[in-house]
GUVO-380353 format. One line per 3 residues: for each residue x, y, z of N, C-alpha, C. Coordinates in nm, 4 decimals. Layout:
<recs>
X,Y,Z,X,Y,Z,X,Y,Z | ...
</recs>
This chain:
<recs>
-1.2377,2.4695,-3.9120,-1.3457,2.3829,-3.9550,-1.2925,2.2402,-3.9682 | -1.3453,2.1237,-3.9185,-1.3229,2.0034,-3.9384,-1.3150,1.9284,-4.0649 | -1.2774,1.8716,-4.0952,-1.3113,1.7592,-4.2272,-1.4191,1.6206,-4.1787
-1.4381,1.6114,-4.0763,-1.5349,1.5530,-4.0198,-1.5696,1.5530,-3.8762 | -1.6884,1.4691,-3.8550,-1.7097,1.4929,-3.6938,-1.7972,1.3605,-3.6751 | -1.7108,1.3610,-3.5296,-1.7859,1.2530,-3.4644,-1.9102,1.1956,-3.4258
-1.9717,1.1205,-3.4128,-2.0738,1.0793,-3.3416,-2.0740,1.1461,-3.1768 | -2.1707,1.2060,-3.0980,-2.1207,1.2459,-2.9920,-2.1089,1.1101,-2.8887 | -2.1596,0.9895,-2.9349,-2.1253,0.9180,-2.8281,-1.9460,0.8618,-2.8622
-1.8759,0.9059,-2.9249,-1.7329,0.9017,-2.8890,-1.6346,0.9913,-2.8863 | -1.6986,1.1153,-2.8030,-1.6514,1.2436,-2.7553,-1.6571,1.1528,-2.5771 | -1.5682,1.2623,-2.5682,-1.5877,1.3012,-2.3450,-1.5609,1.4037,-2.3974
-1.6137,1.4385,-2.2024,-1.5654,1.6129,-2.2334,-1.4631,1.6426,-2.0904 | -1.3909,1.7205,-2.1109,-1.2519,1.7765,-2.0277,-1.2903,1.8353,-1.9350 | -1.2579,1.7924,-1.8320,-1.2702,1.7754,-1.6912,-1.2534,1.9600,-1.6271
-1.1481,2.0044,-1.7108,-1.1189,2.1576,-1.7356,-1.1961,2.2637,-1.8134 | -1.2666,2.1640,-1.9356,-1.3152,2.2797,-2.0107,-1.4266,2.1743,-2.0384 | -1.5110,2.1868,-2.0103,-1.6631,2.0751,-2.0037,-1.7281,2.0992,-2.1820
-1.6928,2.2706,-2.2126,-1.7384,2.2531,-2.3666,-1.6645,2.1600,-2.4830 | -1.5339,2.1073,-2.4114,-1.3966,2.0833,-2.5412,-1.4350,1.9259,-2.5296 | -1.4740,1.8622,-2.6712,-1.5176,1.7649,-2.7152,-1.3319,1.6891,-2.7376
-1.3050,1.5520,-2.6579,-1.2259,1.4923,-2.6732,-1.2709,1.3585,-2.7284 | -1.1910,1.3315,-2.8621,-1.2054,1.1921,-2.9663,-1.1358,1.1461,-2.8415 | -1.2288,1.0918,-2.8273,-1.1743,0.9384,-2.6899,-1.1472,0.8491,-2.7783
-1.2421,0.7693,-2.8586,-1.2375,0.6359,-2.9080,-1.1371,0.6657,-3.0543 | -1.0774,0.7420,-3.1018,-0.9730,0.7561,-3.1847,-0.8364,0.7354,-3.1058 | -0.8222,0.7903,-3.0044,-0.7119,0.8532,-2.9023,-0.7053,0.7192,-2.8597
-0.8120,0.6142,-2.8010,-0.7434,0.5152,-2.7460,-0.6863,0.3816,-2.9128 | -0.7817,0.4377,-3.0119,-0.6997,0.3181,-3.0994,-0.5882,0.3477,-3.1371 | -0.5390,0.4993,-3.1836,-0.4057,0.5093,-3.1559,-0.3001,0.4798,-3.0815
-0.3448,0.5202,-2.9296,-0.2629,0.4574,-2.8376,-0.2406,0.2693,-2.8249 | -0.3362,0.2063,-2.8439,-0.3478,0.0405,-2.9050,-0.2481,0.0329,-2.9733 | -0.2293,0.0861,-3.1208,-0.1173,0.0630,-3.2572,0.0243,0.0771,-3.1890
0.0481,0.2007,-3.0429,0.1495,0.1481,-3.0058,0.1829,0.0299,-2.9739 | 0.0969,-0.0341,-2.8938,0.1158,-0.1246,-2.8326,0.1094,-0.2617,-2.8962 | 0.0607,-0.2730,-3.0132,0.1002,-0.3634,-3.1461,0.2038,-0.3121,-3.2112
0.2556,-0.2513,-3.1895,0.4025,-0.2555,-3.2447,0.5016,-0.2565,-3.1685 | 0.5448,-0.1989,-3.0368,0.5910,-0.2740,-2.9605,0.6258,-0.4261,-2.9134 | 0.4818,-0.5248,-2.9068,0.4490,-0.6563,-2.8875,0.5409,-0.6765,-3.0497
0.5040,-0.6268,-3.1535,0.6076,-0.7086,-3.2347,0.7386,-0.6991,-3.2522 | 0.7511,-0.6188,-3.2280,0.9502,-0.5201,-3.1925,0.9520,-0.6235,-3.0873 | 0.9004,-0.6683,-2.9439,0.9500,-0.7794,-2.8720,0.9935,-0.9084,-2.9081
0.8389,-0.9633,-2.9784,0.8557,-1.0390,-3.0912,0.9814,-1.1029,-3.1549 | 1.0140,-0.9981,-3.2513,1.1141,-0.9955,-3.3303,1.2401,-1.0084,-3.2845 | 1.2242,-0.9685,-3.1889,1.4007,-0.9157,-3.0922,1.4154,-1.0449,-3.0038
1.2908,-1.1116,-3.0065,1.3078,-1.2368,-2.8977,1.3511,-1.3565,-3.0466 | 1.2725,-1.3420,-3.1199,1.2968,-1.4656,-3.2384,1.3994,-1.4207,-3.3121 | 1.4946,-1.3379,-3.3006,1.5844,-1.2319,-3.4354,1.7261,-1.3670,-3.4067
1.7329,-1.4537,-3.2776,1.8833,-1.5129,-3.2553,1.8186,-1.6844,-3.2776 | 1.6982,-1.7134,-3.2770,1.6655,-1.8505,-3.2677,1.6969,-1.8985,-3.3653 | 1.7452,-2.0241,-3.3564,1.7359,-2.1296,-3.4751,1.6383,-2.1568,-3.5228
1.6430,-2.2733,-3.6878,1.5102,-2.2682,-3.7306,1.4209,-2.4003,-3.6549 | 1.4865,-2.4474,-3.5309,1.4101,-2.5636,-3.4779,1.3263,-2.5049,-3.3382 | 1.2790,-2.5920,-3.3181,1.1605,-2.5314,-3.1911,1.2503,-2.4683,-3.0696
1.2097,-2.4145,-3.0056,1.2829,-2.3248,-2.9031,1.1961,-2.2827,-2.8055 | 1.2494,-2.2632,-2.6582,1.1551,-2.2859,-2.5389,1.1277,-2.0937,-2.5834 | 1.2327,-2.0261,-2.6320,1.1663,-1.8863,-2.6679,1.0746,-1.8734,-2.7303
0.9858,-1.9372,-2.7880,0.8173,-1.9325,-2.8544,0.7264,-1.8891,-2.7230 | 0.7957,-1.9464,-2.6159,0.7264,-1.9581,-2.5111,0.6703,-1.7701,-2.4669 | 0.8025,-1.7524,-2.4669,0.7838,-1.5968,-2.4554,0.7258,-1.4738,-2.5827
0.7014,-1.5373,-2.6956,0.6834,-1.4496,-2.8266,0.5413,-1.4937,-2.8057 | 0.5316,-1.6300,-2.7794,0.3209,-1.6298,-2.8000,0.2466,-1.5331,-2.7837 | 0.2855,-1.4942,-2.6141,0.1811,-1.3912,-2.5011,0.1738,-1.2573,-2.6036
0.2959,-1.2088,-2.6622,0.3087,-1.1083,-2.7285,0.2497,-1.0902,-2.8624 | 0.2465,-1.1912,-2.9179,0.1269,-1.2077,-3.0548,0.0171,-1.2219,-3.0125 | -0.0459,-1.2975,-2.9166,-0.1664,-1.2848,-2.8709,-0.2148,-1.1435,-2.8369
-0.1745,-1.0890,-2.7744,-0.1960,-0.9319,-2.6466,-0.1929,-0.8835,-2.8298 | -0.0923,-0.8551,-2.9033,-0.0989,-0.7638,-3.0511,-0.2400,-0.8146,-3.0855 | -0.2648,-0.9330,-3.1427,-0.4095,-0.9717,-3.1824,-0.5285,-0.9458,-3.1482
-0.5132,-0.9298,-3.0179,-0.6715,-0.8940,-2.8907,-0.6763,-0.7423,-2.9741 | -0.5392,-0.6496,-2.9704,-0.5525,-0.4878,-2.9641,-0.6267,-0.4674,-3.1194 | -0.5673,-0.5421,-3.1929,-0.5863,-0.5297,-3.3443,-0.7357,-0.5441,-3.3219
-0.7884,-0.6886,-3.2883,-0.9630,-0.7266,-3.2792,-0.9975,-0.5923,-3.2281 | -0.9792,-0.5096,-3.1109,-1.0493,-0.5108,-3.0383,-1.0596,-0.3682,-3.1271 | -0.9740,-0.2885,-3.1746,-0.9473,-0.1829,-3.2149,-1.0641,-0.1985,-3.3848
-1.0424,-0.2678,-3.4521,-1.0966,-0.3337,-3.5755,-1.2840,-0.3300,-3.5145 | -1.3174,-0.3336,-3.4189,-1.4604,-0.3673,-3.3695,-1.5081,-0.2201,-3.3552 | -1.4461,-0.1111,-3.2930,-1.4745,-0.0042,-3.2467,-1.4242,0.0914,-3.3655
-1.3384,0.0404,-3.4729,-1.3535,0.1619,-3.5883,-1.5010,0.1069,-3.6703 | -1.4995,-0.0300,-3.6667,-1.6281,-0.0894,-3.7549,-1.7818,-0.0150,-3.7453 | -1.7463,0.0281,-3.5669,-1.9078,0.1152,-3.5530,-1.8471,0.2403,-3.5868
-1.7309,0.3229,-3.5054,-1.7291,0.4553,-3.5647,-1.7307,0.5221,-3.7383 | -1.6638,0.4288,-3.8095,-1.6598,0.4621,-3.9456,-1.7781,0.5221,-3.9841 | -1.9301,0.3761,-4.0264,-2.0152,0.4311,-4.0632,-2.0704,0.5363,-3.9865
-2.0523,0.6368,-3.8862,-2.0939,0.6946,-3.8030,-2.0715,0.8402,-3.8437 | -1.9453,0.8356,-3.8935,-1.8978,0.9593,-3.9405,-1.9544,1.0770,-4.0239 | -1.9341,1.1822,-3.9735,-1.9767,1.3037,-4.0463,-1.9168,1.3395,-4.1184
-1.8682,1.3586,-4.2651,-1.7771,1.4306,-4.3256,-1.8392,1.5203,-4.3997 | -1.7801,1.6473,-4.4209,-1.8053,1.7297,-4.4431,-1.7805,1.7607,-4.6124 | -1.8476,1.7753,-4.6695,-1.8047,1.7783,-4.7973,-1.8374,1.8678,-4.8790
-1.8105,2.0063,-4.7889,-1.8329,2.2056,-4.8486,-1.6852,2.2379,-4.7830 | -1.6039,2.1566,-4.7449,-1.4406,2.2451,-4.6841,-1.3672,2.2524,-4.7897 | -1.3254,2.3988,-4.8059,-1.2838,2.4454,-4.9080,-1.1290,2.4777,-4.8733
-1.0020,2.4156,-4.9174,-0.9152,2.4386,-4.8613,-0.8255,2.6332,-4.9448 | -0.7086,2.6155,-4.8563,-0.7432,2.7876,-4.8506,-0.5663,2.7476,-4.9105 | -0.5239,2.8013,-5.0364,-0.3549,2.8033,-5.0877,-0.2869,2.9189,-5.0439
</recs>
């Protein structure tokens, strides 16, 4: 039994098993958070040797805070509709 359930417009269904409901729009914001943390692990690893004066390496850390920022927005927009959307279930009785 679930602790909640989706809206069906952010299910697909499996190409293999047409009944098996796949959280698409969870699955891809997860996969996003990699990719904001990565962009800052680059980040970091590019600014970790710079001095504290300007440096042509900003050049290369921008693209990477930007691309993190878009994922964050874009991810932040699509939990904003799924949240209120949610079904939770509130008769699951857990089992000790």
């Amino acid at each position: 039994m679930a602790f909640w359930e989706l809206p069906d417009d952010f299910y697909s269904t499996s190409s293999m098993m047409p009944q098996k409901k796949n959280p698409e729009v969870p699955e891809i914001i997860r996969a996003r958070a990699s990719h904001v943390i990565g962009d800052f692990v680059a980040a970091a690893a590019a600014m970790k040797g710079m001095p504290s004066t300007y440096n042509l390496d900003f050049q290369e850390v921008t693209p990477k805070l930007w691309s993190a920022l878009e994922n964050v927005d874009q991810s932040l927009k699509m939990l904003s509709v799924l949240v209120p959307n949610l079904k939770v279930q509130s008769d699951v009785q857990r089992k000790h």
